[in-house]
Each structure stands twice: as C-alpha cells, then as structure tokens.
N, C-alpha and C positions, 0 to 999 in steps of 0.2 A: 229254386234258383240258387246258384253258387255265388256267395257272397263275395263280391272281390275286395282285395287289400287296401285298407285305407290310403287314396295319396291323392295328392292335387299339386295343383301348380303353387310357386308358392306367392304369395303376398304382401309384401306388393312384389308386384313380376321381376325378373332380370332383367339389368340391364342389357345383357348381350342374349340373346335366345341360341347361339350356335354353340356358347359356352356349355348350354344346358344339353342340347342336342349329341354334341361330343359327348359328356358323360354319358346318356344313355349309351351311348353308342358303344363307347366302352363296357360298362354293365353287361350288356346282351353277349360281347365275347367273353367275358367274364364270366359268365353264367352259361356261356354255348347255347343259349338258346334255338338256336337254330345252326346248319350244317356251316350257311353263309350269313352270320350275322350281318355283314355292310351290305348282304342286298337292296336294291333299291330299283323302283320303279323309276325308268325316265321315260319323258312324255317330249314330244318333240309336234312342229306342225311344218307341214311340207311347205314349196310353195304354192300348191292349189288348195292350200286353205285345209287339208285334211290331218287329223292328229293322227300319232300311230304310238305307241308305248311299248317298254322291255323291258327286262332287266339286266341290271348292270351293276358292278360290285364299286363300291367307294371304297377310294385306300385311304384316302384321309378329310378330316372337316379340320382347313385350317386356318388356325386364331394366331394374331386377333384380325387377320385380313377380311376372314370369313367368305372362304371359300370352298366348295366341294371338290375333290381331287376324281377325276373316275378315266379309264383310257382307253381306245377303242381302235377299230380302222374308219380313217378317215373317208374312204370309199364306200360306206356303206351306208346303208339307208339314212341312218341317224348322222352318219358323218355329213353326206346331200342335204338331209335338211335342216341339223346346224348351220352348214356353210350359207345358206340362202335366208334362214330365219334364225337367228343367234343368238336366241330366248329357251328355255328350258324348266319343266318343273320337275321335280322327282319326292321320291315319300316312302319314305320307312315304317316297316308297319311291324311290329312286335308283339304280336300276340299275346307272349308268355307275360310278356311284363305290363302289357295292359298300355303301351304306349303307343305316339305315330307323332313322324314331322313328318312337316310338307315343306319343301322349298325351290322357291320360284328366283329367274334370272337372268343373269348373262354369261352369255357363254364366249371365251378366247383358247383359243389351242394354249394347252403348254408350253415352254419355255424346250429346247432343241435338249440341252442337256438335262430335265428332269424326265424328258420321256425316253432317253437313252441311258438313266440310268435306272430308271422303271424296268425296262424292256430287257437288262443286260441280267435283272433279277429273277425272271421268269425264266421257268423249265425247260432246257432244249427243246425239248419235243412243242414246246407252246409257242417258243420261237419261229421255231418251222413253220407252225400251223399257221402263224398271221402271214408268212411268203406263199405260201401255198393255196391260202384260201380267200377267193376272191369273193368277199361277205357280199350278201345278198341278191346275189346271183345266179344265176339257175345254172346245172349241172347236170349234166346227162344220168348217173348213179354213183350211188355210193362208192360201189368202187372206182370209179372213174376220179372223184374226188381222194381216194384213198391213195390211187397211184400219184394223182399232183405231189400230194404229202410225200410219198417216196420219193418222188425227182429230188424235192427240192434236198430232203434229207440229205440223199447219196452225193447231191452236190456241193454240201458244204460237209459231210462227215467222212464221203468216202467210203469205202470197204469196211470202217468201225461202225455200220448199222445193219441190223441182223434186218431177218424176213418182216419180225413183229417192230420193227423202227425204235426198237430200244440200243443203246449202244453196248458193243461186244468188248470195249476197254476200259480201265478205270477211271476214274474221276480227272485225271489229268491228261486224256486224251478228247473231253470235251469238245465242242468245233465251237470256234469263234463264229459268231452269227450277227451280223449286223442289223440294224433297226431297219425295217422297209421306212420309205420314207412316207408310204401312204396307211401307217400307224403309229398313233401317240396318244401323250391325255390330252384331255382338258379341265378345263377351270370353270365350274361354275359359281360366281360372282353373285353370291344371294340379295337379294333386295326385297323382298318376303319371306319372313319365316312362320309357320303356324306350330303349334306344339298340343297336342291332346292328349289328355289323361281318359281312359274308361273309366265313367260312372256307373254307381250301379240305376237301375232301369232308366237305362239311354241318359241320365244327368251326367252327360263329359265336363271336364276341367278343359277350357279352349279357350285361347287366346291367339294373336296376329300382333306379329312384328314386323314394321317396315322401315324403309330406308332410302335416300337417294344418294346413286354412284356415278360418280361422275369422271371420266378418260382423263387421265393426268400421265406428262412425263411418255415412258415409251409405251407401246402397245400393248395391251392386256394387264395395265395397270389403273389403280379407280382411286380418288377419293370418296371416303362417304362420310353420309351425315349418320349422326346418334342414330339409334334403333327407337321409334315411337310405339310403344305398346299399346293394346287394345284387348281388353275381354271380351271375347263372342261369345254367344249363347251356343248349346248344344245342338 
C-alpha cells in the first residue's frame, strides 16, 4: 500500500471552513493538478423529487460572504431546477492532493453586472456558443447544432468568420456580443461545509461546518450566524 503524506485537519478546527477550502482551491492550480482544477460536481433536485448532477467550473469561493461563484444558462436543466428548488450541493474532489469539500446551500442568480462582466471575459467563440445553444435540448445532429453556431456567428461577426468559425481579422475587429439574457451565474450561499483529508486505510481527517442564513436588505443577500464545527468520523 502507498503510504500517503502526513496531514489532517488542524486542531482545533477553523473558524471559517471556506477560508480553508479557498486555499485548497488555490493549491491544486498551483500545482495543476488536474486540466480543470475548479471542477466541481453540482447536484441539483428537480421538482418531481428526482436528483440529477454535473460538472461545472467555480470561478471563485468568495470571503468573507462565503459564497460559491459558478455560471451557467439559465434554461437548462439545472437552470429549471434551481428556479423551482433553490438549494444546491457541489464537491471537489482532488485526488492528487488527497482532499474533498462538500458544500450544501442556497442558490440566487447573480447580480446583472457581474454576469455581464463574466460573460464579456469569455472567448468569442464561447459567446456564440451560449446564443446558439439551446442547453439541454434535443437536436436533430451535430451538424444541425453546428450550422445554429454559424448563424449566430455570421450574425454578429459578419463576413470576419471563416468556414472553421474562427475569425479572418485581428484582434481589433472582435464582434461586440451581448449577454443572452437566459445566461449568467450564480451564488451559492453555503450553509454546510464538509472538508476531508485521506487517511491512510479509510481513517479520513472529517469534519462539518454549519451555519444559518438568513435574507436581509435587497435580494440575494444573507445574514449569517458563526460557522459551528463538528468532527465526524470516517
């Protein structure tokens, strides 16, 4: 058996567990661990009671609010069953480093100007794709989906987009591409966080932090109380 690197949680716990999580978080691009270090499972439940999970990339865990940042279209499966149940878990899992959080919550759309200034930061081509592609939705073929992609290109690039949909002019004939408005992020508003360490045979370092949030002020804003820690067993 491969002996894994001494580490645990430390003792006494953190007070904030997202403060810990963030640095992991950091670490792993630090280290590249993987191609998408902010991957992250989200799990969602419809409203007939059925769960479904994805993955989806976190652009930020932000402190000290402690919120998960991730953004998406809003039409799409996971968009539906936000809208109708507006709870959320997701978990990072890091192999390399022998880590994993879990964190459960609430979910509010982003604010109008950070998902426009999100959206204005992504690749033309990635732009296109959220106009073009009606997420989880059935499609005749590939190519079928591929010609959408074209319209919408030719209609905001014009004659600057070749056969392969990359553009034929330099940097400064870019096409301004506005946000659909049935894509942005969201916020999810932690109020459980779990954090694991691999032990060696199956003895994890695991503990559970919680919290309550409570709607203050304008929408998609929370008071919360302190984080109450707990050590769970492996």
């Amino acid at each position: 058996m491969t002996r894994l690197p001494p580490q645990t949680l430390p003792d006494p716990l953190p007070q904030d567990p997202l403060q810990t999580a963030a640095h992991w978080l950091q670490q792993a691009y630090d280290e590249s661990v993987a191609p998408n270090p902010n991957a992250m499972t989200l799990a969602t439940v419809g409203p007939d009671g059925q769960p479904s999970a994805r993955i989806v990339l976190c652009k930020d865990i932000v402190l000290p609010e402690g919120y998960v940042l991730f953004f998406s279209n809003y039409q799409s499966r996971k968009g539906a069953e936000l809208a109708a149940r507006p709870r959320a878990a997701t978990i990072f899992h890091w192999d390399v480093l022998h880590r994993q959080v879990r964190i459960e919550g609430l979910i509010v759309p982003s604010p109008v100007a950070e998902s426009d200034e999100y959206f204005e930061s992504r690749a033309w081509q990635s732009r296109i794709g959220a106009w073009a592609s009606h997420q989880s939705q059935p499609v005749a073929s590939r190519s079928a989906l591929l010609e959408s992609v074209k319209a919408v290109a030719r209609q905001y690039a014009g004659d600057s987009v070749g056969d392969d949909h990359q553009l034929l002019d330099d940097l400064a004939a870019r096409p301004k591409i506005p946000r659909p408005p049935h894509w942005g992020g969201y916020r999810l508003w932690a109020d459980t966080v779990e954090l694991w360490v691999e032990g060696e045979y199956r003895i994890h370092d695991r503990a559970r932090w919680t919290r309550r949030l409570t709607a203050v002020g304008s929408p998609g804003h929370f008071h919360a109380t302190p984080w109450h820690a707990t050590r769970l067993q492996p």
